[in-house]
C-alpha positions as CSV (number, residue, x, y, z in Angstrom):
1,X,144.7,-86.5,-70.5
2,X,143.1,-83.7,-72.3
3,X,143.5,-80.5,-70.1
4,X,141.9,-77.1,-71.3
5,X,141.7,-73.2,-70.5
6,X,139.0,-73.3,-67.7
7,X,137.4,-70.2,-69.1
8,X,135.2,-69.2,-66.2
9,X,138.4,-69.5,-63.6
10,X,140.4,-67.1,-65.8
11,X,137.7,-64.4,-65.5
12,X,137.2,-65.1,-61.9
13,X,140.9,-64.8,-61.4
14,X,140.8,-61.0,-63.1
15,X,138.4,-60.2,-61.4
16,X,140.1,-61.2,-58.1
17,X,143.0,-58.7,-59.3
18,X,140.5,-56.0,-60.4
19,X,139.0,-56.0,-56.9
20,X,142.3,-56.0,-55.2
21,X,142.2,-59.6,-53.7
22,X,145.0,-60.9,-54.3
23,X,148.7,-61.9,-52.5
24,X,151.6,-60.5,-53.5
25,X,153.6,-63.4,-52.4
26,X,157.0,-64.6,-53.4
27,X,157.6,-67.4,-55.9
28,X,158.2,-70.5,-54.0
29,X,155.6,-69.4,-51.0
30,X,153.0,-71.4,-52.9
31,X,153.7,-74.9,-51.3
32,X,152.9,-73.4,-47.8
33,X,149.8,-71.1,-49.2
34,X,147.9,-73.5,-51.6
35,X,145.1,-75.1,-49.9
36,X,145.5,-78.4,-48.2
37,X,143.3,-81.2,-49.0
38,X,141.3,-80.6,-45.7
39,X,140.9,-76.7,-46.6
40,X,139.6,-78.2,-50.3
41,X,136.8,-81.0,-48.3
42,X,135.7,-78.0,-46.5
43,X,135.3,-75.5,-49.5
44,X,133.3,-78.2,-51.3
45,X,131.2,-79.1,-48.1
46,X,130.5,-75.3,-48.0
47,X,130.3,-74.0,-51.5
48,X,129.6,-77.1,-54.3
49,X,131.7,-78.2,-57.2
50,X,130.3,-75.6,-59.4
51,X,132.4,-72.5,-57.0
52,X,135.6,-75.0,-56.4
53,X,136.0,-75.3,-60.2
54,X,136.5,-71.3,-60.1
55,X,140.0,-71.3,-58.3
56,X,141.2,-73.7,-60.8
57,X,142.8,-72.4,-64.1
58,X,142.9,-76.0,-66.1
59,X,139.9,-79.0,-66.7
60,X,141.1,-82.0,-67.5
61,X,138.2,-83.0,-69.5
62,X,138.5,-87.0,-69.4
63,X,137.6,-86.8,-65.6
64,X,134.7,-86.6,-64.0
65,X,132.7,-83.5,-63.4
66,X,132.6,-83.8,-59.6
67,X,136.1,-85.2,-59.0
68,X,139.1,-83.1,-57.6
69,X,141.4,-84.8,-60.5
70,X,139.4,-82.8,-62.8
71,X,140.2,-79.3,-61.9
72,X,143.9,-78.4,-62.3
73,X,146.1,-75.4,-61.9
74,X,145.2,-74.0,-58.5
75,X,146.2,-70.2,-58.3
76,X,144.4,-69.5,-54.7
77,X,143.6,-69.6,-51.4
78,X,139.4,-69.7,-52.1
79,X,139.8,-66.2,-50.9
80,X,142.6,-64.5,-52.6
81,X,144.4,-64.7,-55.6
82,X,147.6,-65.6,-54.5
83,X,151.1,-64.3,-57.1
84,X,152.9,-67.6,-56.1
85,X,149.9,-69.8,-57.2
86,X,150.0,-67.8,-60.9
87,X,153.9,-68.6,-60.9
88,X,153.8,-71.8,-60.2
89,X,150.5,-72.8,-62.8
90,X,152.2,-70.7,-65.7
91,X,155.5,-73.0,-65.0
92,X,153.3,-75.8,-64.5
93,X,151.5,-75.4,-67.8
94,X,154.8,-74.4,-69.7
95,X,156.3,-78.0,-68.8
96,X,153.2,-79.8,-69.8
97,X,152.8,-77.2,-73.2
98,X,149.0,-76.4,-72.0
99,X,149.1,-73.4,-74.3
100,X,146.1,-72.0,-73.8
101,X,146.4,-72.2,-69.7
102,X,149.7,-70.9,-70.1
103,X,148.6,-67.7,-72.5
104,X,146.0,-67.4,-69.9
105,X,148.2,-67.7,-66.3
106,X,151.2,-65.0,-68.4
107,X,147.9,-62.4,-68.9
108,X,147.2,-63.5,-65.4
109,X,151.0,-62.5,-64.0
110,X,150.7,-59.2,-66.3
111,X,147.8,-58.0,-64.9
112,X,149.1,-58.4,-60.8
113,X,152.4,-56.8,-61.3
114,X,151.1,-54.1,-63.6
115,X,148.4,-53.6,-60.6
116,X,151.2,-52.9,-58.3
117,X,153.8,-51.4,-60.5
Protein backbone atom coordinates (compact mmCIF):
# COMPACT_ATOMS: atom_id res chain seq x y z
CA UNK A 1 0.00 0.00 0.00
CA UNK A 2 1.57 3.24 -0.93
CA UNK A 3 -0.37 6.03 1.00
CA UNK A 4 0.67 9.85 0.53
CA UNK A 5 0.00 13.50 1.80
CA UNK A 6 -3.39 14.24 0.00
CA UNK A 7 -2.24 17.77 -0.63
CA UNK A 8 -5.45 19.41 -1.65
CA UNK A 9 -7.27 17.93 1.72
CA UNK A 10 -4.55 19.52 3.92
CA UNK A 11 -5.34 22.95 2.41
CA UNK A 12 -9.00 22.37 2.57
CA UNK A 13 -8.61 21.31 6.10
CA UNK A 14 -6.80 24.96 6.99
CA UNK A 15 -9.04 26.51 5.44
CA UNK A 16 -11.89 24.86 7.43
CA UNK A 17 -9.88 26.24 10.63
CA UNK A 18 -9.23 29.65 9.10
CA UNK A 19 -13.01 30.13 8.49
CA UNK A 20 -13.91 28.84 11.89
CA UNK A 21 -15.59 25.51 10.92
CA UNK A 22 -14.44 23.29 12.84
CA UNK A 23 -15.34 21.02 16.30
CA UNK A 24 -13.70 21.32 19.20
CA UNK A 25 -14.45 17.92 20.31
CA UNK A 26 -12.75 15.61 22.68
CA UNK A 27 -10.33 12.89 21.71
CA UNK A 28 -12.17 9.73 21.55
CA UNK A 29 -15.59 11.53 20.31
CA UNK A 30 -14.45 10.66 16.84
CA UNK A 31 -16.02 7.08 16.59
CA UNK A 32 -19.52 8.58 17.17
CA UNK A 33 -18.77 11.88 14.80
CA UNK A 34 -16.96 10.38 11.71
CA UNK A 35 -19.38 9.84 9.07
CA UNK A 36 -21.12 6.48 8.67
CA UNK A 37 -20.99 4.72 5.47
CA UNK A 38 -24.55 5.80 4.63
CA UNK A 39 -23.61 9.68 5.39
CA UNK A 40 -20.39 8.82 2.85
CA UNK A 41 -23.08 7.16 -0.19
CA UNK A 42 -24.93 10.29 0.31
CA UNK A 43 -21.98 12.88 0.11
CA UNK A 44 -20.87 11.09 -3.13
CA UNK A 45 -24.42 10.86 -4.55
CA UNK A 46 -24.57 14.65 -3.86
CA UNK A 47 -21.13 16.10 -4.46
CA UNK A 48 -18.73 13.47 -6.77
CA UNK A 49 -15.45 11.83 -5.88
CA UNK A 50 -13.54 14.82 -6.78
CA UNK A 51 -15.22 16.92 -3.27
CA UNK A 52 -15.16 13.49 -1.05
CA UNK A 53 -11.43 13.19 -1.63
CA UNK A 54 -11.17 16.76 0.21
CA UNK A 55 -12.22 15.49 3.77
CA UNK A 56 -9.56 12.84 3.49
CA UNK A 57 -5.94 13.62 4.59
CA UNK A 58 -4.13 10.31 3.03
CA UNK A 59 -4.38 8.53 -0.94
CA UNK A 60 -3.52 5.36 -1.06
CA UNK A 61 -2.30 5.53 -4.49
CA UNK A 62 -2.53 1.70 -5.61
CA UNK A 63 -6.36 2.06 -5.49
CA UNK A 64 -8.55 3.21 -7.64
CA UNK A 65 -9.45 6.76 -8.31
CA UNK A 66 -13.24 6.36 -7.65
CA UNK A 67 -13.06 3.81 -4.82
CA UNK A 68 -13.68 4.66 -0.96
CA UNK A 69 -10.41 2.42 -0.09
CA UNK A 70 -8.52 5.01 -1.78
CA UNK A 71 -8.99 8.04 0.38
CA UNK A 72 -7.73 7.56 3.93
CA UNK A 73 -7.45 9.58 7.05
CA UNK A 74 -10.92 11.13 7.54
CA UNK A 75 -10.75 14.37 9.79
CA UNK A 76 -14.62 15.43 9.27
CA UNK A 77 -18.03 15.55 9.24
CA UNK A 78 -18.29 16.98 5.23
CA UNK A 79 -19.21 20.07 7.06
CA UNK A 80 -16.80 20.74 9.87
CA UNK A 81 -13.52 20.05 10.72
CA UNK A 82 -13.82 18.03 13.54
CA UNK A 83 -10.50 18.06 16.53
CA UNK A 84 -11.24 14.31 17.28
CA UNK A 85 -10.88 13.32 13.51
CA UNK A 86 -7.25 15.35 13.51
CA UNK A 87 -6.36 13.26 16.73
CA UNK A 88 -7.18 10.22 15.65
CA UNK A 89 -5.48 10.50 11.80
CA UNK A 90 -2.20 12.01 13.40
CA UNK A 91 -2.20 8.71 15.78
CA UNK A 92 -3.28 6.76 12.89
CA UNK A 93 -0.54 7.94 10.58
CA UNK A 94 2.14 7.75 13.50
CA UNK A 95 1.38 3.83 13.88
CA UNK A 96 1.62 3.33 10.16
CA UNK A 97 4.93 5.98 9.93
CA UNK A 98 2.94 8.01 7.04
CA UNK A 99 5.33 10.91 7.63
CA UNK A 100 4.29 13.16 5.53
CA UNK A 101 0.31 12.79 6.67
CA UNK A 102 1.52 12.86 10.04
CA UNK A 103 3.78 16.28 9.55
CA UNK A 104 0.62 17.39 7.90
CA UNK A 105 -2.31 16.23 10.66
CA UNK A 106 0.45 17.78 13.79
CA UNK A 107 0.34 21.39 11.67
CA UNK A 108 -3.22 20.54 11.37
CA UNK A 109 -3.69 20.08 15.54
CA UNK A 110 -1.38 23.34 15.90
CA UNK A 111 -3.36 25.41 13.96
CA UNK A 112 -7.06 24.45 15.96
CA UNK A 113 -5.78 24.76 19.42
CA UNK A 114 -3.72 27.92 18.61
CA UNK A 115 -7.22 29.21 17.03
CA UNK A 116 -8.69 28.78 20.35
CA UNK A 117 -5.88 29.32 22.75
Amino acid sequence: MTVKLNQRAFEHAKHLVKQGQTKRDERDDWSEHAPTADQENDYLDKHGWDDYGRWYLGIDTEKSEETKGRHKFPYGDFRRLHRCGVISAESRAAQQDYDDITKAVAELHKLLDGDHA
